[in-house]
C-alpha positions in Angstrom: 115.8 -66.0 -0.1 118.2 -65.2 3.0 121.3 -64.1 3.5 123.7 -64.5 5.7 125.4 -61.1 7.2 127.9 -60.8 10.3 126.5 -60.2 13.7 128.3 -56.2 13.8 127.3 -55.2 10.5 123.9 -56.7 11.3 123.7 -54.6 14.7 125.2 -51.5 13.1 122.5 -51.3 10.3 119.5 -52.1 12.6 121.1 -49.6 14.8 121.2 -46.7 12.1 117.4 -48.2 11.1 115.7 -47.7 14.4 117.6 -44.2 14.7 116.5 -43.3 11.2 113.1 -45.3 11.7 110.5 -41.8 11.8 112.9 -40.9 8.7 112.3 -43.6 6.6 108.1 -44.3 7.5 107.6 -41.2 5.6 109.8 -42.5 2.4 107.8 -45.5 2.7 110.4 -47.3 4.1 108.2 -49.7 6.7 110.6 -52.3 7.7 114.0 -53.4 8.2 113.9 -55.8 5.0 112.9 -53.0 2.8 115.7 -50.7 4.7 118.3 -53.4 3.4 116.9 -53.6 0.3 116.5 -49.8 -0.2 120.6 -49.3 1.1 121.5 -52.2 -0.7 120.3 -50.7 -4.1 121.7 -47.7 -3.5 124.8 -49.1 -2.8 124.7 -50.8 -6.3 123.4 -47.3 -8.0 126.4 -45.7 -7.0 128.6 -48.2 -7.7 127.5 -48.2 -11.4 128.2 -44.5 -11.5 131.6 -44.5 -9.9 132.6 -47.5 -12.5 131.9 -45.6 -15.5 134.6 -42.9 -14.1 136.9 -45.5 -12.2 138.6 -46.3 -15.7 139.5 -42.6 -16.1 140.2 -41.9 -12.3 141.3 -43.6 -9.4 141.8 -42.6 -5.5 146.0 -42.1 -5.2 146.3 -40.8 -1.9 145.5 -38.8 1.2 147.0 -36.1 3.2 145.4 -35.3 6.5 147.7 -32.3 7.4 145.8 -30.7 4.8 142.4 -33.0 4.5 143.0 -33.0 0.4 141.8 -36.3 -1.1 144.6 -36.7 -4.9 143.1 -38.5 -7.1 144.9 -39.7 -10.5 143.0 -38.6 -13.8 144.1 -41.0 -16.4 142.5 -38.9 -19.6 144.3 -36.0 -18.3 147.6 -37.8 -16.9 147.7 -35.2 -13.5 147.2 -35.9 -10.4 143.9 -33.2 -8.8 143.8 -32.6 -5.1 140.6 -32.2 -4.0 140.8 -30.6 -0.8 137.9 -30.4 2.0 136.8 -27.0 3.5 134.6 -25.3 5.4 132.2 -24.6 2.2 132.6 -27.8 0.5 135.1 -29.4 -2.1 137.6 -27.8 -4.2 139.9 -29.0 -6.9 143.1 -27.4 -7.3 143.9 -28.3 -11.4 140.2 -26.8 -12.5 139.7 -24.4 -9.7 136.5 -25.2 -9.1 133.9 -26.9 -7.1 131.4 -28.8 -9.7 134.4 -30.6 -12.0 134.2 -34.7 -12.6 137.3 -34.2 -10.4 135.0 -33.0 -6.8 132.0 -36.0 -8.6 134.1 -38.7 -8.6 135.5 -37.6 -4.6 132.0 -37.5 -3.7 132.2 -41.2 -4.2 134.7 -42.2 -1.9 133.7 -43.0 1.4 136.8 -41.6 3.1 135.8 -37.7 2.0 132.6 -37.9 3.9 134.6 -39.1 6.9 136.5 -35.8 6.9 133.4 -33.8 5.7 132.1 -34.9 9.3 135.3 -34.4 11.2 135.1 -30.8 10.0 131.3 -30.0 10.5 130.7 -29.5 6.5 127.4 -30.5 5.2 127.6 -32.5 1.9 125.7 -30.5 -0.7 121.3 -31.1 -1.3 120.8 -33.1 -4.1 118.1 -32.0 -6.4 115.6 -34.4 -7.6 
């Protein structure tokens, strides 16, 4: 099977493969194919989690002034800003840092964007 890709986003993954190459020989990961493959399923992982919550929550807006990501909580009907700092995520409606509130930010692509701009480290994952 092949599959047909744009010439950027074919240069931008091989780019982040070669950098990553050392990395990834150690997970096992010996080629560009099974790189693809690998990002591609995780890819499709996460968007099975994020669509069991996207009928509860949804992104609603972003203020960079104050790099706080709201998102809309349909069970709950409020609106929880989850803002970036320098030790991680906060939500301001349960005042903490582990709610489905900061799990379902974690998910969108734009809070790693500032999490970078701002030198934080996303958290380890345990396996």
């Amino acid at each position: 099977m092949n599959l047909s890709v744009a010439i950027p986003v074919y240069e931008r993954y091989k780019q982040v493969y070669e950098k990553k190459k050392e990395q990834l020989v150690r997970k096992g990961v010996t080629s560009f194919a099974g790189y693809i493959t690998g990002t591609l399923e995780e890819l499709m992982e996460k968007d099975e989690v994020f669509g069991r919550y996207a009928p509860f929550m949804q992104e609603f807006g972003f203020d960079e002034g104050t790099n706080t990501i709201y998102i809309k909580d349909n069970r709950t009907n409020r609106i929880a800003g989850v803002s970036v700092a320098e030790k991680g995520l906060m939500c301001d409606v349960d005042q903490r840092d582990d709610c489905v509130h900061i799990g379902f930010a974690y998910a969108l692509p734009q809070v790693y964007k500032v999490m970078e701009k701002l030198g934080v480290r996303p958290p380890k994952i345990k396996q």
